[in-house]
N, CA, C and O atoms as a Tinker XYZ file with bonds, in Angstrom:
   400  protein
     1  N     50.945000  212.666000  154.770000    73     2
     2  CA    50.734000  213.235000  156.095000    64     1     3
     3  C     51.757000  214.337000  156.369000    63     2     4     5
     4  O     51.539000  215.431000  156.889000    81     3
     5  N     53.109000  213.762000  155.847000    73     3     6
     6  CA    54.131000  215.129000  155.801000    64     5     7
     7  C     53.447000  216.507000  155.740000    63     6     8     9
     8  O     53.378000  217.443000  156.536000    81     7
     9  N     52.981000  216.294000  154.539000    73     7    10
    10  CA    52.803000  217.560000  153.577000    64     9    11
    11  C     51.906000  218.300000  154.320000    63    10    12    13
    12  O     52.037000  219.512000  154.488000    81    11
    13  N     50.350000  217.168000  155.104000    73    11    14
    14  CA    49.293000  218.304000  155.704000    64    13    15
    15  C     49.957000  218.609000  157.047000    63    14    16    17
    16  O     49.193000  219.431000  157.552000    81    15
    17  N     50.922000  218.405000  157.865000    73    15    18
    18  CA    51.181000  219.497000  158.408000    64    17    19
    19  C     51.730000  220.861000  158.067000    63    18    20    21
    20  O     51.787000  221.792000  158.870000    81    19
    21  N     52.028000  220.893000  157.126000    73    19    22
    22  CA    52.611000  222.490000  156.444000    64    21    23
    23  C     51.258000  223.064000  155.816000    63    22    24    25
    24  O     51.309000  224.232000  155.431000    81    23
    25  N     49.831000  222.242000  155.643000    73    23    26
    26  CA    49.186000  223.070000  155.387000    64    25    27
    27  C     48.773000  222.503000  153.626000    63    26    28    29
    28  O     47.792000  222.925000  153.014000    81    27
    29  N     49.791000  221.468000  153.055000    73    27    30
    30  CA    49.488000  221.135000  151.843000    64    29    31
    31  C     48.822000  219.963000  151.428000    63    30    32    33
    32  O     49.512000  218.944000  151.409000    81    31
    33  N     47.649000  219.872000  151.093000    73    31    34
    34  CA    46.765000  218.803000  150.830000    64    33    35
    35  C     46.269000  219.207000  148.812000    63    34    36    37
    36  O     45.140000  219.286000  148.327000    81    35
    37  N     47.652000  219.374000  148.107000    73    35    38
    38  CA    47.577000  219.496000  146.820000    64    37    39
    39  C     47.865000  217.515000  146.326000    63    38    40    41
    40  O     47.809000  216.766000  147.302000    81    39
    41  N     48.067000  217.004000  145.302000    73    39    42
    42  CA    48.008000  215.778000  144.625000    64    41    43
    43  C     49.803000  215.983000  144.111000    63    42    44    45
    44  O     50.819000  215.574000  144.672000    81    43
    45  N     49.646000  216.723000  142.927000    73    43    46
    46  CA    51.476000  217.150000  143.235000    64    45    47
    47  C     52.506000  217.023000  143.940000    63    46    48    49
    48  O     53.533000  216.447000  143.580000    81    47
    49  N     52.250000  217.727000  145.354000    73    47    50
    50  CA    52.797000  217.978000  146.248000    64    49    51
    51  C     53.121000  216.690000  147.125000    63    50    52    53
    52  O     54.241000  216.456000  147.578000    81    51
    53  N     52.129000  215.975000  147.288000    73    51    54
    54  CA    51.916000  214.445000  147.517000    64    53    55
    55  C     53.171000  213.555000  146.843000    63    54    56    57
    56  O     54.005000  212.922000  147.491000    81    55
    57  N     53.081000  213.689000  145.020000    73    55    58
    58  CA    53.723000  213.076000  144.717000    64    57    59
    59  C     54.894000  213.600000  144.606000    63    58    60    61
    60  O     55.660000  212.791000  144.081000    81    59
    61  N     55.409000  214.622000  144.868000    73    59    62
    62  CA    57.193000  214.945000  144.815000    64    61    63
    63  C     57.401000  214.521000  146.201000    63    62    64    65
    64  O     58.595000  214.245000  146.318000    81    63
    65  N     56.710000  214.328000  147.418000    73    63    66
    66  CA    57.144000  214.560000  148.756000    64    65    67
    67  C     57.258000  213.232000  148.662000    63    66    68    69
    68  O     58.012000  212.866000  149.564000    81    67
    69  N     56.804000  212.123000  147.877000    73    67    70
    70  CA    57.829000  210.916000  147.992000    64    69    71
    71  C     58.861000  210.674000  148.035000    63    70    72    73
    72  O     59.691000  211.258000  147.338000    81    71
    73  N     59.255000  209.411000  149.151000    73    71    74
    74  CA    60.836000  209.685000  148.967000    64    73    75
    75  C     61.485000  209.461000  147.520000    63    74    76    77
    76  O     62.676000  209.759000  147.425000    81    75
    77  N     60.733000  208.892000  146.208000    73    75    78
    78  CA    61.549000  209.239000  145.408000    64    77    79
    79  C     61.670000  210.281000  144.320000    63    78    80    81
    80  O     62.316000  210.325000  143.273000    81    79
    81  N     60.627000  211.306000  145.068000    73    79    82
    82  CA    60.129000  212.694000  143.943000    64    81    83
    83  C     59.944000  211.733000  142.971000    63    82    84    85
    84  O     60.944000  211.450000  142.310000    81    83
    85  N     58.643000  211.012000  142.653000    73    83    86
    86  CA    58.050000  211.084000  141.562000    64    85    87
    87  C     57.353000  211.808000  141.026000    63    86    88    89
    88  O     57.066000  212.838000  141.637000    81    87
    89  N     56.842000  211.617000  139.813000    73    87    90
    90  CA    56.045000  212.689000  138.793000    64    89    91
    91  C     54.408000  212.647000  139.563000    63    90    92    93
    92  O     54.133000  211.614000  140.174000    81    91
    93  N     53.718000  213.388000  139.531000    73    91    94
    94  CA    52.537000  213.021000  139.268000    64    93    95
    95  C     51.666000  212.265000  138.531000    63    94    96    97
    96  O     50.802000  211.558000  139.050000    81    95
    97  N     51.812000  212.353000  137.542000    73    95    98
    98  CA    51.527000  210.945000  136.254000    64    97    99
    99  C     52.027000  209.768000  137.171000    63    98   100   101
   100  O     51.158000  208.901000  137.267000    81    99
   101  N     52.788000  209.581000  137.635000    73    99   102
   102  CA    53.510000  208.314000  138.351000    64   101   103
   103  C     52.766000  207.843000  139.489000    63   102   104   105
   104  O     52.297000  206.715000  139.641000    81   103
   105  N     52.685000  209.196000  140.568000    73   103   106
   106  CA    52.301000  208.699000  141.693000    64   105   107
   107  C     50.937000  208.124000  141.280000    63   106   108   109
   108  O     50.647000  207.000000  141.690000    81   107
   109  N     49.865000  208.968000  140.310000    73   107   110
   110  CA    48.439000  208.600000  140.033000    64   109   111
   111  C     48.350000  206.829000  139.958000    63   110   112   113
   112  O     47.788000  206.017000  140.692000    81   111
   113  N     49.094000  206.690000  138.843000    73   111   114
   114  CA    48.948000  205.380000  138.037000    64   113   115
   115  C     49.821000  204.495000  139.070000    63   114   116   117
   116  O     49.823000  203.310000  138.736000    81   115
   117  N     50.875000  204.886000  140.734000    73   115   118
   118  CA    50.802000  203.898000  141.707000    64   117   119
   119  C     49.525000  203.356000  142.326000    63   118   120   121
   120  O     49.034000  202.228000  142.335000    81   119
   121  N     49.160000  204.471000  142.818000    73   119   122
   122  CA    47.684000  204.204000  143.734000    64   121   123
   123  C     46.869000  203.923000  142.783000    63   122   124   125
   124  O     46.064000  203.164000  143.322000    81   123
   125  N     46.567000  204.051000  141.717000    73   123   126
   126  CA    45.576000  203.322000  140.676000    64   125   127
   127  C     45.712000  201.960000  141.020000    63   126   128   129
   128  O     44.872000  201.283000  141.611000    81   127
   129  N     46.734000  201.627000  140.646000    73   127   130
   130  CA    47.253000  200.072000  140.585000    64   129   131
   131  C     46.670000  199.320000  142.123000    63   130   132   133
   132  O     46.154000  198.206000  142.203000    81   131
   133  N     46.927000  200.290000  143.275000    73   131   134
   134  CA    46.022000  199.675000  144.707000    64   133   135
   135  C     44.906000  199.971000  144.519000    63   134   136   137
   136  O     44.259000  199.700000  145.531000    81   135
   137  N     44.161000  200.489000  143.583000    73   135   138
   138  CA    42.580000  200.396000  143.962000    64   137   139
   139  C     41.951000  201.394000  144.725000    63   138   140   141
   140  O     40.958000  201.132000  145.404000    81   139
   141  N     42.640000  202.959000  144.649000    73   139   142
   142  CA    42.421000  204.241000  144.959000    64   141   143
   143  C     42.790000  205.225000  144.020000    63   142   144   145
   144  O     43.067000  204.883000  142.871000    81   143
   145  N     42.841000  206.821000  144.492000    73   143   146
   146  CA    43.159000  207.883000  143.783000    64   145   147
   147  C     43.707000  208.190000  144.822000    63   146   148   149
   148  O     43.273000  207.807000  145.908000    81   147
   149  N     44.839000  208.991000  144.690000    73   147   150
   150  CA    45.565000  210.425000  145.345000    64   149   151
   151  C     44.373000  211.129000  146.094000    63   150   152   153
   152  O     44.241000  211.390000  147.290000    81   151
   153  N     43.332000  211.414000  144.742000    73   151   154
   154  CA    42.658000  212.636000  145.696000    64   153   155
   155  C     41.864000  212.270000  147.068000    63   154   156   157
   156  O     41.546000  212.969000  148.030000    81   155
   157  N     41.622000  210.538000  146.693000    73   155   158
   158  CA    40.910000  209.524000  147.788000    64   157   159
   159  C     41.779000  210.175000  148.670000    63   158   160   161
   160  O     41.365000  211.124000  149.336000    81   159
   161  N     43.166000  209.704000  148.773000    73   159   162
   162  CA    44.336000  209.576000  149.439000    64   161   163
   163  C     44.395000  211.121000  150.698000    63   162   164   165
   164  O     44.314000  211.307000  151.912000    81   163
   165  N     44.543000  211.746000  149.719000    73   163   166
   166  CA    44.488000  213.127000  150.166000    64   165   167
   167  C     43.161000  214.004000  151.338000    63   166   168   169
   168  O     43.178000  214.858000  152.224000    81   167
   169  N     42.008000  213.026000  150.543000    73   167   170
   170  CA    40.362000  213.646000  151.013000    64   169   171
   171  C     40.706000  212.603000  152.991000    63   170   172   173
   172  O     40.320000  213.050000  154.071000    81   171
   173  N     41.309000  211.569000  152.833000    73   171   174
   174  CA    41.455000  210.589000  153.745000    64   173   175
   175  C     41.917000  211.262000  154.956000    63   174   176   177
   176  O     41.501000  211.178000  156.111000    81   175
   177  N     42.989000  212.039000  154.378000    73   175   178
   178  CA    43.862000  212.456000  155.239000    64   177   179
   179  C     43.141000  213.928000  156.434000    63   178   180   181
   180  O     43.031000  214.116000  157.646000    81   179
   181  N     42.741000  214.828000  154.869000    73   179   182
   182  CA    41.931000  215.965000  155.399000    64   181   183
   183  C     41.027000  215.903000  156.508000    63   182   184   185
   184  O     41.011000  216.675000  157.466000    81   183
   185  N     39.944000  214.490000  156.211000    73   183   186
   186  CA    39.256000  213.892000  157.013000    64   185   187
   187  C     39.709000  214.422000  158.192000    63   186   188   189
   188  O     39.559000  215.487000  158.792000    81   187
   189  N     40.738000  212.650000  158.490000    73   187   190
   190  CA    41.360000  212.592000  159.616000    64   189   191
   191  C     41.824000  214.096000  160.888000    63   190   192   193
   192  O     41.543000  214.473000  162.026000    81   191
   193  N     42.488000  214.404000  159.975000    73   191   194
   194  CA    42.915000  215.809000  160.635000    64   193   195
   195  C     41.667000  217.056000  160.916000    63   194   196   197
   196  O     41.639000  217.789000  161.905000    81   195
   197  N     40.859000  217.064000  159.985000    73   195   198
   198  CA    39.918000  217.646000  160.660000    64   197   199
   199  C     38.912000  217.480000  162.070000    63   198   200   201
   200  O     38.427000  218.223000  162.924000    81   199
   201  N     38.929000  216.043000  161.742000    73   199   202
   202  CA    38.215000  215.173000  163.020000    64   201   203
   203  C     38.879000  215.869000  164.430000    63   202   204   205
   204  O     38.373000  216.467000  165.380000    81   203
   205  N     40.672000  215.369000  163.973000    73   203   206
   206  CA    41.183000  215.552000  165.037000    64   205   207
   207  C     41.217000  217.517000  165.822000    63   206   208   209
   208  O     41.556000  217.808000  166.969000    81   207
   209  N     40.783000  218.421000  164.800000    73   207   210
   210  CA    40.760000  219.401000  164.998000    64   209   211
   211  C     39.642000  219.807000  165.683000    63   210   212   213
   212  O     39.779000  220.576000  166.634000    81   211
   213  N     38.279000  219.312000  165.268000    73   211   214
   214  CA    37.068000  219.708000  165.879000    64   213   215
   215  C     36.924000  218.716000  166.888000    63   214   216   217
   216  O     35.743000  218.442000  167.102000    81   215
   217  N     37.614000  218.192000  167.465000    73   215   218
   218  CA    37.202000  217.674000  168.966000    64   217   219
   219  C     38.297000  218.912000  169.967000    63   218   220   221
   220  O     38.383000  218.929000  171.194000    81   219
   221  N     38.846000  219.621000  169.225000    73   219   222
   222  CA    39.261000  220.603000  170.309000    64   221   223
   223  C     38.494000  221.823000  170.257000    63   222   224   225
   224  O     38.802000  222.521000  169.292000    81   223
   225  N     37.426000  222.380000  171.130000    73   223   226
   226  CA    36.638000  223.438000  171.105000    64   225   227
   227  C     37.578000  225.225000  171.362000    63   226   228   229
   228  O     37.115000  226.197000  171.958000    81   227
   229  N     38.311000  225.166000  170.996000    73   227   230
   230  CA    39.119000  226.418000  171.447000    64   229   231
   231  C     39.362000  226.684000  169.696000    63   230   232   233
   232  O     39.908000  227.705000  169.276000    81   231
   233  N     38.862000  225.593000  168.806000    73   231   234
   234  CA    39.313000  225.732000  167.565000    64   233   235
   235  C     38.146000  226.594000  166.874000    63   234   236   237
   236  O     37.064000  226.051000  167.097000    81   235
   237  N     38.024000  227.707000  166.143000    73   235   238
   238  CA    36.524000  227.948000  165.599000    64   237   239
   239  C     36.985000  226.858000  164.313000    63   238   240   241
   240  O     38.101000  226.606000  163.858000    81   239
   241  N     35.772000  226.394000  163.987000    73   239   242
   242  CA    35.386000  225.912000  162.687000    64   241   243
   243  C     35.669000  225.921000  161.747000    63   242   244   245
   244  O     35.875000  224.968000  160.996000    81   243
   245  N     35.784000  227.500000  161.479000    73   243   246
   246  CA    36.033000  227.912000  160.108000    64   245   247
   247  C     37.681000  227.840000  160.052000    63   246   248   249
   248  O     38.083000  227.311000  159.016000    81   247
   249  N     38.685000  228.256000  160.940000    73   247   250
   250  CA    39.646000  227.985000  160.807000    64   249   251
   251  C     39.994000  226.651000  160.997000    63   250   252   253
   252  O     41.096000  226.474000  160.478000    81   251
   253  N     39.590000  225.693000  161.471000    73   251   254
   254  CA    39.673000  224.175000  161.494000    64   253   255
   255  C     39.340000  224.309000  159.870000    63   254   256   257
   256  O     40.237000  225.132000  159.684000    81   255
   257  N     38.845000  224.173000  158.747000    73   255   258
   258  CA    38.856000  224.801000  157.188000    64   257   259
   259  C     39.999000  224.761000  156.594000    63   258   260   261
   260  O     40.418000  224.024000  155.701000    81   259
   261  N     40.513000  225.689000  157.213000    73   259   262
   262  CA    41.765000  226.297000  156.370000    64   261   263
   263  C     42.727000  225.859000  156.683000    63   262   264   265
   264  O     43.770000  226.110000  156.080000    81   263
   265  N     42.670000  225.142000  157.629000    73   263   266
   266  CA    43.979000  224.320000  158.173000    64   265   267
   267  C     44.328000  222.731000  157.404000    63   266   268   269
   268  O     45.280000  222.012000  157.096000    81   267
   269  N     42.632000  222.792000  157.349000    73   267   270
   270  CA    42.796000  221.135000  156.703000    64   269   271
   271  C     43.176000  221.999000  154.937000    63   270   272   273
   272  O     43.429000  221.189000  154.045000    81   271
   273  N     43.192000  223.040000  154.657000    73   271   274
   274  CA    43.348000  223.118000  152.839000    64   273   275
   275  C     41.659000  223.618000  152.431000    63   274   276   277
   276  O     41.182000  222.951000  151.513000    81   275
   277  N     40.844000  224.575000  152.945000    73   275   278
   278  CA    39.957000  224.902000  152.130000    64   277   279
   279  C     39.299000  226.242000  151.931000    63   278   280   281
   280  O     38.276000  226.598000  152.516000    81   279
   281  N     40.063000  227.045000  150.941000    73   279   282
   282  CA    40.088000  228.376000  150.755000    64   281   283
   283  C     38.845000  228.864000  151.370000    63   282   284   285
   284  O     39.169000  229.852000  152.029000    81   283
   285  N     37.546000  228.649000  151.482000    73   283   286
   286  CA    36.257000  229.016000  151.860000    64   285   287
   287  C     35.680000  228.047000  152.905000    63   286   288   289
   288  O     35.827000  226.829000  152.809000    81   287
   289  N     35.079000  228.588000  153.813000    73   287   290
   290  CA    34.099000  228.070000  154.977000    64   289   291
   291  C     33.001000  227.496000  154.376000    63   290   292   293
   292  O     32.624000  226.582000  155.109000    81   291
   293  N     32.206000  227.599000  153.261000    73   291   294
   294  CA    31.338000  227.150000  152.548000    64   293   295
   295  C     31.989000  225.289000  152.146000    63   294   296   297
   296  O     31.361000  224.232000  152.208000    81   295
   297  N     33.044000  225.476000  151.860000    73   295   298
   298  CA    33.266000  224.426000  150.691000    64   297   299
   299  C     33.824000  223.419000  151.886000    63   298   300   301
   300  O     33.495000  222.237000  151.780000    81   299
   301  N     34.442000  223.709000  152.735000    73   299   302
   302  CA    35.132000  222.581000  154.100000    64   301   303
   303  C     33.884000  222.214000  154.807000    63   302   304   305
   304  O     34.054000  221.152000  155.406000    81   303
   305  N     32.438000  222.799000  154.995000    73   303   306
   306  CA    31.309000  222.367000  156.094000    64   305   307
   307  C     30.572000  220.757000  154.716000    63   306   308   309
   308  O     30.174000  219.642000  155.054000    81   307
   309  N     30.676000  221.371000  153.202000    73   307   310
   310  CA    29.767000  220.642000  152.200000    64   309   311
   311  C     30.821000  219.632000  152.383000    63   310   312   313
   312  O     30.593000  218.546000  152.915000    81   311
   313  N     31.762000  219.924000  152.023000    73   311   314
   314  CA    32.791000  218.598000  152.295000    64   313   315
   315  C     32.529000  217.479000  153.115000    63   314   316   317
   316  O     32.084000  216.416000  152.682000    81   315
   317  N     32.816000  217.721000  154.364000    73   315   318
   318  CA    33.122000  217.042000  155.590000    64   317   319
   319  C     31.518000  216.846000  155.708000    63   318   320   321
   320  O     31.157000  215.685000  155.900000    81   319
   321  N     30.685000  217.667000  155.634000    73   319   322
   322  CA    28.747000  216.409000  155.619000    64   321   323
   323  C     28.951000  215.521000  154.534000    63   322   324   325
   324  O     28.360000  214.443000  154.581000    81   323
   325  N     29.659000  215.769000  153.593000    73   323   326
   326  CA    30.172000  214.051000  152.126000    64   325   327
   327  C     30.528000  213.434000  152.966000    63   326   328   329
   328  O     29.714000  212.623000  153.409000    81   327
   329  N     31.873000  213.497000  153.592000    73   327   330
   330  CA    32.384000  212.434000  154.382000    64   329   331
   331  C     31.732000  211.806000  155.255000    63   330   332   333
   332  O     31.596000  210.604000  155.029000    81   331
   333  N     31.230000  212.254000  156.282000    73   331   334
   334  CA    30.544000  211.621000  157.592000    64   333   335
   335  C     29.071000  211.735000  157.744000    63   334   336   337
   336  O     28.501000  210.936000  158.488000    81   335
   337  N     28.406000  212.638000  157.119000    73   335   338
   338  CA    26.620000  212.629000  157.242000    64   337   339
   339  C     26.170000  213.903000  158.123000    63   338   340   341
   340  O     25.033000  214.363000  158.230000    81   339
   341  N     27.364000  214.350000  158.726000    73   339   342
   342  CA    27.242000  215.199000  159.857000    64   341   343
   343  C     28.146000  216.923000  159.392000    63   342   344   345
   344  O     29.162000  217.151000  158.735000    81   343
   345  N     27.394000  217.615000  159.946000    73   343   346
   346  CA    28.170000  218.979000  159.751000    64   345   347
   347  C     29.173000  219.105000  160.351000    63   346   348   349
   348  O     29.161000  217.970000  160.829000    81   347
   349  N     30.278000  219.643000  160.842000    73   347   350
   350  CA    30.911000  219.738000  161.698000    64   349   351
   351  C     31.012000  220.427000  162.839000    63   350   352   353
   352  O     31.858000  220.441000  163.733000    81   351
   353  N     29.965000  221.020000  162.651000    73   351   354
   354  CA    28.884000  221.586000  163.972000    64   353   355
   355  C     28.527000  220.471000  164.889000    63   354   356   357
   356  O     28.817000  220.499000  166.085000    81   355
   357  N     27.800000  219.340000  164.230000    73   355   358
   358  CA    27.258000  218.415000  164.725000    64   357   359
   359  C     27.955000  217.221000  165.184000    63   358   360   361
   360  O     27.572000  216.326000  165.937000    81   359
   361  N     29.426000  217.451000  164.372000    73   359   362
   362  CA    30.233000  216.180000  164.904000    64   361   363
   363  C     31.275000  216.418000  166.272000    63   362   364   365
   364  O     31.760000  215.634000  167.087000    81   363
   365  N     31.363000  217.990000  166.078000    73   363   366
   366  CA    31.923000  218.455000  167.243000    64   365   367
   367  C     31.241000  218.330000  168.385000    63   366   368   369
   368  O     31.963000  218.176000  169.371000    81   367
   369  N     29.841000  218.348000  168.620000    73   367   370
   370  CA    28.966000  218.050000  169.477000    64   369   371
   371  C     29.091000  216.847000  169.938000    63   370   372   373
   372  O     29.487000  216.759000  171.100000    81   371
   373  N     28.789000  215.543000  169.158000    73   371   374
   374  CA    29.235000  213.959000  169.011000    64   373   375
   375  C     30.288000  214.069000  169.842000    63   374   376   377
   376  O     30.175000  213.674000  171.002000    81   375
   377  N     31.407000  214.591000  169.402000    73   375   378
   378  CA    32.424000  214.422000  170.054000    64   377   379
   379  C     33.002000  215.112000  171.339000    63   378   380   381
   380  O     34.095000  214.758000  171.782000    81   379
   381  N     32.262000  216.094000  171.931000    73   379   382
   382  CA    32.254000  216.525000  172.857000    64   381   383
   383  C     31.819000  215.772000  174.152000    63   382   384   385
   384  O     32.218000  215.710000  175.315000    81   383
   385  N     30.525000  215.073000  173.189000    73   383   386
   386  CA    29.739000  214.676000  174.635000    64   385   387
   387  C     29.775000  213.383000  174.644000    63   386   388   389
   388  O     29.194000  212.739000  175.517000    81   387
   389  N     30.547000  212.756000  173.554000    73   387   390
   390  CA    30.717000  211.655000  174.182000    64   389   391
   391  C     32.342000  211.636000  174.997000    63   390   392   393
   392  O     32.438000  210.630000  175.700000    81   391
   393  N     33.181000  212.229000  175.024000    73   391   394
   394  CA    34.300000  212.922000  175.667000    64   393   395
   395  C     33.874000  213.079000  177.623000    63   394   396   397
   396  O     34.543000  212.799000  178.618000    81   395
   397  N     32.365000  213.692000  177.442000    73   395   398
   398  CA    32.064000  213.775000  179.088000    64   397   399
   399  C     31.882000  212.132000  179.999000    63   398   400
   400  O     31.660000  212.118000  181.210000    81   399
């Protein structure tokens, strides 16, 4: 969570920002051992923070994208319909109106 506020949602980056700078090879084969991946780990997080981005309408979309880590507007909308079923067109809506 450190890391995605600066904007970094890399696997690497993840694993040095532990407090004990481990390797990558290391951090993988921790979370293996719980019954996930990093990139799970990482996609979890993006999620989250995006959610929390598109319930604020002052945000456009596409930069809600690049904030969560995704060089192209194409590749953050295919994403986030994997995650939830919904575009983020459509979840911002969801979440608007159930907000009223």
């Amino acid at each position: 969570m450190e890391n995605a506020v600066q904007g970094e949602y890399g696997a690497a980056a993840a694993a040095a920002a532990v407090s004990a700078n481990i390797s990558l090879c290391t951090a993988q084969r921790l979370v293996k051992e719980h019954g996930t991946s990093l990139n799970t780990l990482i996609g979890e997080i993006r999620l989250a923070n995006a959610k929390s981005f598109l319930s604020d309408p002052e945000i456009d979309i596409s930069t809600v994208g690049k904030i969560v880590g995704y060089a192209d507007d194409r590749s953050f909308r295919r994403a986030f319909k994997c995650w939830t079923g919904l575009s983020p067109k459509e979840y911002r809506k969801e979440t608007l109106r159930e907000k009223e």
